[in-house]
N, C-alpha and C positions, 0 to 999 in steps of 0.2 A: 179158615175159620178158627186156628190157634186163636186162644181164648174166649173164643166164644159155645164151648162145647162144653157142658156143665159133668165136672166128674163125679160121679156116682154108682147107685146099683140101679141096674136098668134090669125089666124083662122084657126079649123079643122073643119072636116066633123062631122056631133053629131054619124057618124058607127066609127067616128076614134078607135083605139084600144091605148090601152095605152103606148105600144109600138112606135105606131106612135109619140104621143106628144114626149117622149124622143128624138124620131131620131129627131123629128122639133127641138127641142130645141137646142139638140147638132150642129143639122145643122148651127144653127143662131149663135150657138156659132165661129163654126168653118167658116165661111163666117164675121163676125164682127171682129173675129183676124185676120185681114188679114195681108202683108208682110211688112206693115208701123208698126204694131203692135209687129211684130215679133221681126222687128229690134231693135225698142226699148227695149225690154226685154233684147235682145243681147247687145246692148249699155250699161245696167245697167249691166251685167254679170250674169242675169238669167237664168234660164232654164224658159221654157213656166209651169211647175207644181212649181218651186218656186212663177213666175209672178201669176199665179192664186193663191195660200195662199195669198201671201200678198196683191191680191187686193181683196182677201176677208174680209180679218180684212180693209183695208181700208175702203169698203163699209159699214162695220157695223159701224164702227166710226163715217163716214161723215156724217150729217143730211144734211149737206147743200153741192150740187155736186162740186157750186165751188172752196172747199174747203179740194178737193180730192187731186187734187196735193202739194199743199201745208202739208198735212198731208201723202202723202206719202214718202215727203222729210224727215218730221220730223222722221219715221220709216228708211232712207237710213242712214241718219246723224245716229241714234242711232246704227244701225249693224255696220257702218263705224267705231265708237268709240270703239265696242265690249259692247254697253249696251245691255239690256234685250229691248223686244219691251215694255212690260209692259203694254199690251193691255188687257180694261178691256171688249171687247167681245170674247177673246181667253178663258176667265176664264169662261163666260157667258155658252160657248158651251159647256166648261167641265164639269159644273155645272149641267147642260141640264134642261129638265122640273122642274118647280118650280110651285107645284100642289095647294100652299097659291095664289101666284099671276096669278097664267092661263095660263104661256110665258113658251118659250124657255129663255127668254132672262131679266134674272134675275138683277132687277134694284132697290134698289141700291144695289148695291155686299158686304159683310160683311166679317170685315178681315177675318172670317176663310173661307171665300169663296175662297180667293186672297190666301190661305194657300193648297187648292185640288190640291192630287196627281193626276196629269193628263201630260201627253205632250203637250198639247193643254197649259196648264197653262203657259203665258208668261212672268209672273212674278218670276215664278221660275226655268224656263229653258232658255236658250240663242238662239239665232236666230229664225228662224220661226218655229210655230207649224208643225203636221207633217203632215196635208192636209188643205185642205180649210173650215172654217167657214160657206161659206153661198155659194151663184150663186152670182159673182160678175157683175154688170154689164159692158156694153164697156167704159162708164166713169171713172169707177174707174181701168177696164183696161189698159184704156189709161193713167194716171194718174199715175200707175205703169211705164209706159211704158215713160214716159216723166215726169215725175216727175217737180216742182218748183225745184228752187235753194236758198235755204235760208240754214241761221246759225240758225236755229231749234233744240231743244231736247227734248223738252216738248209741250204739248194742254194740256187743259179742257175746259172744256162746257162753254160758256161765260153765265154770270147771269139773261140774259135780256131778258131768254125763247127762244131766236131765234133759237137753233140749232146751231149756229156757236161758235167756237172755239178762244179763245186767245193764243195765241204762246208765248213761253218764249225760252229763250238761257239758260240760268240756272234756277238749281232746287229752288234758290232763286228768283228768278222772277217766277217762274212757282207756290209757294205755293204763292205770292202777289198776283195770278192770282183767288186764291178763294173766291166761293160765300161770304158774310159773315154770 
């Protein structure tokens, strides 16, 4: 059920069974996609199990929500070209536990990280991994689902600690865009 368990604040009963919480989740899942949700996915020419991968790698990318759309254009642009998504939480998950740092989510990734035979790894295979990363939530669902419209091909992390992202059009403006 990775990605299809809507994250949130839930309340159960403390006899809930653990069962229970899944069906709550999924429920929430399947009540927040609703037929606005749908369409959009349809709009973009997804399937609903493509739309949840890629609003999983979205979610793990975004730090800042409203920065979801915008970053999910930047991944429609790249598949539209026939690029690689080159997503470094795709590598993250292939990677999985990193027992020096205490995460799933291995930071910062080292070329021979971005080098792991996996599917998951976006750097070395083409369109999207082959399930979801994470439990996306309805933001970065919808996000998927209505995307920005920009001439995007590139993010990284802006320098200033915030979380947010600078966008480039090319790979030449996009390495300008590094810390120093």
């Amino acid at each position: 059920l990775e990605g299809y368990l809507l994250p949130g604040s839930y309340q159960f009963s403390r006899t809930a069974r653990p069962e229970d919480l899944v069906a709550g989740l999924a429920k929430a899942f399947k009540d927040g996609v609703d037929d606005d949700v749908l369409q959009g996915f349809a709009n973009q020419g997804l399937t609903l199990e493509q739309a949840v991968i890629l609003a999983s790698v979205v979610e793990r990318e975004a730090v800042v929500s409203d920065e979801e759309a915008m970053i999910a254009s930047v991944f429609y642009n790249r598949l539209a070209a026939g690029m690689r998504l080159e997503s470094d939480p795709t590598v993250q998950y292939a990677v999985g536990w990193n027992d020096l740092q205490g995460t799933w989510w291995t930071n910062p990734l080292s070329a021979a990280d971005l080098q792991i035979n996996s599917p998951y790894n976006t750097y070395q295979n083409n369109g999207l991994p082959p399930g979801p990363i994470c439990n996306p939530g309805l933001s970065a669902l919808r996000a998927v689902a209505y995307p920005a419209q920009s001439p995007y091909y590139y993010f990284r992390a802006a320098c200033d600690g915030s979380g947010r992202h600078n966008f480039a059009v090319t790979y030449e403006e996009h390495l300008g865009n590094a810390c120093p």
